[in-house]
C-alpha positions in Angstrom: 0.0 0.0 0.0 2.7 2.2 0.6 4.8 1.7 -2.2 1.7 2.1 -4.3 1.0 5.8 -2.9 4.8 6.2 -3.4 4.4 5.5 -7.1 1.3 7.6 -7.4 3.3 10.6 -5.6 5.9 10.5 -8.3 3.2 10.6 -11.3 1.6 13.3 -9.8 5.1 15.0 -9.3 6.0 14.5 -13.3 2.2 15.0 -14.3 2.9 18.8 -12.3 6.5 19.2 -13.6 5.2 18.8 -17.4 2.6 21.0 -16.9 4.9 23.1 -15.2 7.4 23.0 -18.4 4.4 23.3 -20.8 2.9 27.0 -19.3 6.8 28.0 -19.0 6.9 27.3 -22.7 3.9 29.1 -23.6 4.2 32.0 -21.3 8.0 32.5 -23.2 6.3 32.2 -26.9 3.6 34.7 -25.4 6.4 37.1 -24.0 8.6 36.6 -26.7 6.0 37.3 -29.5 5.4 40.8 -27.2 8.7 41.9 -27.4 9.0 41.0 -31.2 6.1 43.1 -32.4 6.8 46.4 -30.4 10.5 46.0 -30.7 10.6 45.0 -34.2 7.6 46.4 -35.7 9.4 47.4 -38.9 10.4 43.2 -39.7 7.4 41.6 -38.9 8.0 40.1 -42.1 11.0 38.3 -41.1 9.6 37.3 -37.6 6.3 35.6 -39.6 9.1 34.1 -41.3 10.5 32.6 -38.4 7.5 31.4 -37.5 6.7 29.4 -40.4 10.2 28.1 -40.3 10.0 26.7 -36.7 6.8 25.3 -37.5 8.7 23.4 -40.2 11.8 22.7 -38.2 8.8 21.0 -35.3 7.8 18.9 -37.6 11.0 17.4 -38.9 11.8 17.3 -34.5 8.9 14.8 -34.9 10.6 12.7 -37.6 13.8 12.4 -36.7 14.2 13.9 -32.9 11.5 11.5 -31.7 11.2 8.6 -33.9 14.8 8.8 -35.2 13.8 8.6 -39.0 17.0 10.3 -41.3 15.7 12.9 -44.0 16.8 15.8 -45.8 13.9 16.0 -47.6 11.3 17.5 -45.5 10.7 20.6 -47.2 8.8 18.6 -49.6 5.9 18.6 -47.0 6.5 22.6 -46.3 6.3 23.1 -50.1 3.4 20.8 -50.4 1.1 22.7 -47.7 2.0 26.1 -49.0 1.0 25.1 -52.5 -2.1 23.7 -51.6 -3.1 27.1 -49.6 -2.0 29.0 -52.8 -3.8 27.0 -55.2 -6.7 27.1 -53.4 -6.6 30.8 -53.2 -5.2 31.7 -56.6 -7.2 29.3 -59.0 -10.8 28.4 -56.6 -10.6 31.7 -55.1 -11.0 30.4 -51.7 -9.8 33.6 -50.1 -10.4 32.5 -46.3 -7.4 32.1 -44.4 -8.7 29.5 -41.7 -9.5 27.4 -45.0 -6.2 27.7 -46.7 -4.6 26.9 -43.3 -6.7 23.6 -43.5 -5.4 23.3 -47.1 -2.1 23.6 -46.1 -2.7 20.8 -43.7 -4.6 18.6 -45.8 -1.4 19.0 -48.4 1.4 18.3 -46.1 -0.3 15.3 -44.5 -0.8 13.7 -47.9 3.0 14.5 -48.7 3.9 13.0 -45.6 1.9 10.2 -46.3 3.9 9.4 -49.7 7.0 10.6 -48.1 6.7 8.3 -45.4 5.9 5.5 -47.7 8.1 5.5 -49.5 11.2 6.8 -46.9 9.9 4.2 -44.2 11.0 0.8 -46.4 15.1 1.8 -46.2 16.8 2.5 -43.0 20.1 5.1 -42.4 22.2 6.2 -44.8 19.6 5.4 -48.0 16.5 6.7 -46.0 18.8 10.0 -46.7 19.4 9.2 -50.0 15.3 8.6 -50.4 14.7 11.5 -48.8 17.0 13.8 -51.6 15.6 11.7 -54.7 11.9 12.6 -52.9 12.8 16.2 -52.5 14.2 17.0 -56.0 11.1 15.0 -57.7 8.4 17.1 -55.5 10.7 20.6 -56.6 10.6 19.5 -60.5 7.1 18.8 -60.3 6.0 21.7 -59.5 8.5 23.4 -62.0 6.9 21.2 -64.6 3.5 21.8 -63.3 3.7 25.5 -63.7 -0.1 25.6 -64.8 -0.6 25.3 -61.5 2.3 26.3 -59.9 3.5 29.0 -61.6 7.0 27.3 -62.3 10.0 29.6 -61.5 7.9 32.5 -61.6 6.5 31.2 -58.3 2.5 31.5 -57.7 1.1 34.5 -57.2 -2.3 36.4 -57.1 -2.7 34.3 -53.4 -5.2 37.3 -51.5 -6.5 36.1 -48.0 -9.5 37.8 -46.9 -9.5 39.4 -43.8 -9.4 36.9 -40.7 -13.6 36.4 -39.4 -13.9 39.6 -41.9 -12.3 41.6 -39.4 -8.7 41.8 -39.1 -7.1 42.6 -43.1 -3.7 41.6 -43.6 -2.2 44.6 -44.5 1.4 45.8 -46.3 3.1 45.8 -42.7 2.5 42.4 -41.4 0.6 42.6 -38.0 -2.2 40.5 -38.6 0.1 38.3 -39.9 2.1 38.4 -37.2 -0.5 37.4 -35.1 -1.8 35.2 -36.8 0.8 33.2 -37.2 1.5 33.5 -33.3 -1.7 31.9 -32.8 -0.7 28.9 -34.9 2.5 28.3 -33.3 0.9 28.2 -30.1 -1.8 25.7 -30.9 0.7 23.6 -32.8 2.9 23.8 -29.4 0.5 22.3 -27.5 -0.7 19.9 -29.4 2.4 18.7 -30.2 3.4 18.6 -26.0 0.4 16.7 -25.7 1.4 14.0 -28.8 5.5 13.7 -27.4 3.8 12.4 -24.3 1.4 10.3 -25.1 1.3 6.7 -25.3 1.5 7.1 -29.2 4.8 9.9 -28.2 6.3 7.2 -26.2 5.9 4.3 -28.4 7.9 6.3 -31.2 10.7 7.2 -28.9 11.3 3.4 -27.8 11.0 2.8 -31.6 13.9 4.9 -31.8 16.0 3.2 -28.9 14.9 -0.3 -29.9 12.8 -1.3 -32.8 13.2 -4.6 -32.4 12.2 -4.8 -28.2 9.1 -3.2 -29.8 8.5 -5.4 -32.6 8.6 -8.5 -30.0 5.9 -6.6 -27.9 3.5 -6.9 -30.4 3.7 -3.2 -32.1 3.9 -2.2 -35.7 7.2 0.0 -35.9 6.5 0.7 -39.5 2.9 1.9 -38.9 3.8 3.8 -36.1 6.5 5.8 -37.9 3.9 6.5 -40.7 1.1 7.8 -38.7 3.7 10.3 -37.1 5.2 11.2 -40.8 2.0 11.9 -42.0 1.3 14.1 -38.2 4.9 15.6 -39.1 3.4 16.4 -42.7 0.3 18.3 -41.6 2.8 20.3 -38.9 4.9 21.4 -41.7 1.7 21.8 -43.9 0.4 24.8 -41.2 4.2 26.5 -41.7 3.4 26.6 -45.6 -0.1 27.7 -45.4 1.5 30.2 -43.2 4.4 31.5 -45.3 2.0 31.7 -48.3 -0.7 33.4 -46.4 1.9 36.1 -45.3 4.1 36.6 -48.4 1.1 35.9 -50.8 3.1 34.2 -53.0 4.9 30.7 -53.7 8.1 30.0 -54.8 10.2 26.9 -55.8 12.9 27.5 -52.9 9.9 26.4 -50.7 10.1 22.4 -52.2 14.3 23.1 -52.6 16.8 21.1 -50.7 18.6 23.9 -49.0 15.6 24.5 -47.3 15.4 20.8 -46.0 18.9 21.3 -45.1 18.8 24.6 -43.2 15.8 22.7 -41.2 18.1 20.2 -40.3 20.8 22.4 -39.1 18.4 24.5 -37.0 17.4 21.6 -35.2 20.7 20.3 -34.8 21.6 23.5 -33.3 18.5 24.1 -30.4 18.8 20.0 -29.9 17.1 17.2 -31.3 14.4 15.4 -29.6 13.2 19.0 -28.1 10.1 20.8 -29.2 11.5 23.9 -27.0 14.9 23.0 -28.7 13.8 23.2 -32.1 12.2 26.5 -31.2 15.5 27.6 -30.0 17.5 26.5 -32.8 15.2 28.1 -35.2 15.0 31.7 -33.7 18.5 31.9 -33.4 19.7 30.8 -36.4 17.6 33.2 -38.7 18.3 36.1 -36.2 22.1 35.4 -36.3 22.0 34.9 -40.4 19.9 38.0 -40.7 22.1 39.8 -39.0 25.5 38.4 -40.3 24.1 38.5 -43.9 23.7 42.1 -43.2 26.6 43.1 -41.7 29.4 41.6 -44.1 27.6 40.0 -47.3 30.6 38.4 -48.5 31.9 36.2 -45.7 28.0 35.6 -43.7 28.2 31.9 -44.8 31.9 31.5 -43.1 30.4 33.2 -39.4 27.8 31.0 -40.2 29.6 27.8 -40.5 31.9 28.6 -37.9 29.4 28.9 -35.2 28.1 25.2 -36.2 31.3 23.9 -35.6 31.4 25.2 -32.2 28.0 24.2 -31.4 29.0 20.5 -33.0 32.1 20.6 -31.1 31.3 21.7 -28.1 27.7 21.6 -27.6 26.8 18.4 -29.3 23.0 17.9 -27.7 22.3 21.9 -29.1 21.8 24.8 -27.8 18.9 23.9 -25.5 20.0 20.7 -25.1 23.0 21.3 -23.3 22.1 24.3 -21.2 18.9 22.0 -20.1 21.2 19.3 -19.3 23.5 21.6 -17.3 20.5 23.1 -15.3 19.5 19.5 -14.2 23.3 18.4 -12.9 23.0 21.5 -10.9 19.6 20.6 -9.4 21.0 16.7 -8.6 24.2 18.4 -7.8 22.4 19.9 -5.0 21.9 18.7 -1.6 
C-alpha cells in the first residue's frame, strides 16, 4: 500500500512538472512574440518568417528527434502545404485564411503520407538518399506543373481575406504576425500533448529499440507512418503560413537547402526537443539575418563557424545542453 501511494506521488510529481514546463513554454512564446512586435515592428516580415520556419523545423523534430527517421527531404511537406493554400486561393478563389490553413494541412499530411511511404522501407544512410531523390522529384514537379504552380515564376495572385472579416492583412504584417502567433501556439501544445502520449512514447522506444518493440506486439512501421504523415500536416500549417503572409509561392519552398537549413536548425536548439527546435530556429535566422547584413561576403563563413562550435562543443544543441546543465545542478544539490 505504501509503495503504491509512493508510485502515485511521483506521477503526480512528473504529471505537475510537465505541466509546469508546458505553461513556462507558452508563457516564453507569449512574452517573446510581445517583445518581437513592439520592438521590431518594422520586420514583422522576417519574424512571420521565423514562425513558419519553426513550424517546419517541429515537424522534422517529430521525424527524426523522436522517432529517429534520417531525412533531408522534409521541405517537400513545407512546399506541399504552402501550395495547396496558394492553389486554393489563386485558382478556386477560396480567399479564407482559416480554409487555406486547412489546405495547407490537408497538403502536407498527404505528402507525408507518400513521403513516409516511401522513406519508411530503407533504414540510415539510403533513407537519406530517399529523402534527396523525394525532394528533387516534388521541386521539379511543381516546376513542370507551372499551370498550376507558376514554375520559376512562383504562384502568385494568393489574397487572404481578412481573418472572421475583421482583421485585413495589411502591407506591414501585423495581422500576420499574429496570426501566425496563434498557430504556433496551438501547434505547441498539441504537439506537447502528442510527445507524451502513449502514441509519443511508443515512437521514442521505436527509436532506442525497434526490435524490443517489434517482440511486444507493435507495428514499428505503422507507427513511424502515422507520425510522418502528423509531421506532414505540422509542416503543412508552416506553408499555409508562409504563403498566407508573403502571398506568394516560390520553388525554394520544395528546394533542398531548405530541407537542409531545417536540419541544421534543429541540430543546433537540440534534437528530440520541441522547446529546442524552437531555439534552434530563432536563433539561427536572427544570427544569419544579421551576419548577412553586416558583411555580405563572408556571412556563410560566421555561419559555418558557429556550427562547428556548437558540434564541437555543444553536441545535444543549444537547449539541449544548457537543459542538461540546469539539471546536474539541481542533482548536484543537496
Amino acid at each position: 500500500m505504501t509503495l503504491a501511494m509512493h508510485d502515485k506521488e511521483i506521477l503526480i510529481q512528473r504529471r505537475r512538472s510537465a505541466l509546469s514546463r508546458d505553461l513556462s513554454g507558452i508563457a516564453v512564446i507569449v512574452i517573446a512574440a510581445v517583445i518581437g512586435y513592439f520592438a521590431f515592428p518594422d520586420n514583422l516580415a522576417l519574424l512571420t518568417r521565423i514562425i513558419a520556419i519553426a513550424l517546419l523545423v517541429l515537424s522534422l523534430d517529430l521525424v527524426t528527434g523522436y522517432a529517429g527517421i534520417a531525412t533531408l527531404g522534409h521541405a517537400a511537406l513545407f512546399g506541399s502545404g504552402a501550395y495547396a493554400a496558394g492553389i486554393l486561393s489563386a485558382h478556386y478563389g477560396i480567399n479564407d485564411p482559416l480554409l487555406m490553413t486547412f489546405a495547407g494541412i490537408l497538403g502536407g499530411a498527404i505528402a507525408g503520407l507518400i513521403c513516409g511511404a516511401v522513406i519508411l522501407r530503407a533504414h540510415g544512410l539510403p533513407q537519406l538518399v530517399l529523402s534527396i531523390a523525394l525532394i528533387n522529384l516534388f521541386h521539379e514537379f511543381a516546376n513542370k506543373a507551372s499551370s498550376w504552380t507558376g514554375g520559376s515564376d512562383g504562384l502568385s495572385g494568393i489574397s487572404p481575406d481578412p481573418i472572421f472579416g475583421m482583421f485585413e492583412f495589411d502591407l506591414y504584417g501585423h495581422t500576420a504576425y499574429v496570426f501566425g502567433i496563434v498557430l504556433l501556439l496551438i501547434v505547441f501544445v498539441l504537439l506537447r500533448l502528442l510527445v507524451r502520449s502513449p502514441f509519443g512514447m511508443l515512437c521514442r522506444g521505436i527509436k532506442e529499440d525497434p526490435l524490443r518493440i517489434r517482440a511486444m506486439g507493435a507495428s514499428p512501421k505503422a507507427a513511424l507512418a502515422r507520425m510522418y504523415v502528423l509531421s506532414g500536416a505540422v509542416a503543412g500549417v508552416g506553408g499555409a503560413l508562409n504563403a498566407i503572409s508573403t502571398q506568394v509561392v516560390g520553388l525554394d519552398s520544395l528546394s533542398f537547402t531548405q530541407s537542409a537549413e531545417a536540419l541544421v536548425m534543429l541540430v543546433l536548439g537540440g534534437t528530440g526537443s520541441l522547446f529546442g527546435a524552437l531555439s534552434g530556429t530563432v536563433i539561427f535566422m536572427l544570427f544569419e539575418d544579421y551576419v548577412s547584413a553586416a558583411n555580405p561576403f563572408h556571412w556563410l563563413t560566421m555561419i559555418g563557424a558557429l556550427l562547428i562550435a556548437v558540434v564541437l562543443f555543444a553536441p545535444k544543441g543549444l537547449y539541449g545542453t544548457a537543459a542538461a546543465f540546469v539539471a546536474r545542478r539541481k542533482e548536484a544539490r543537496p
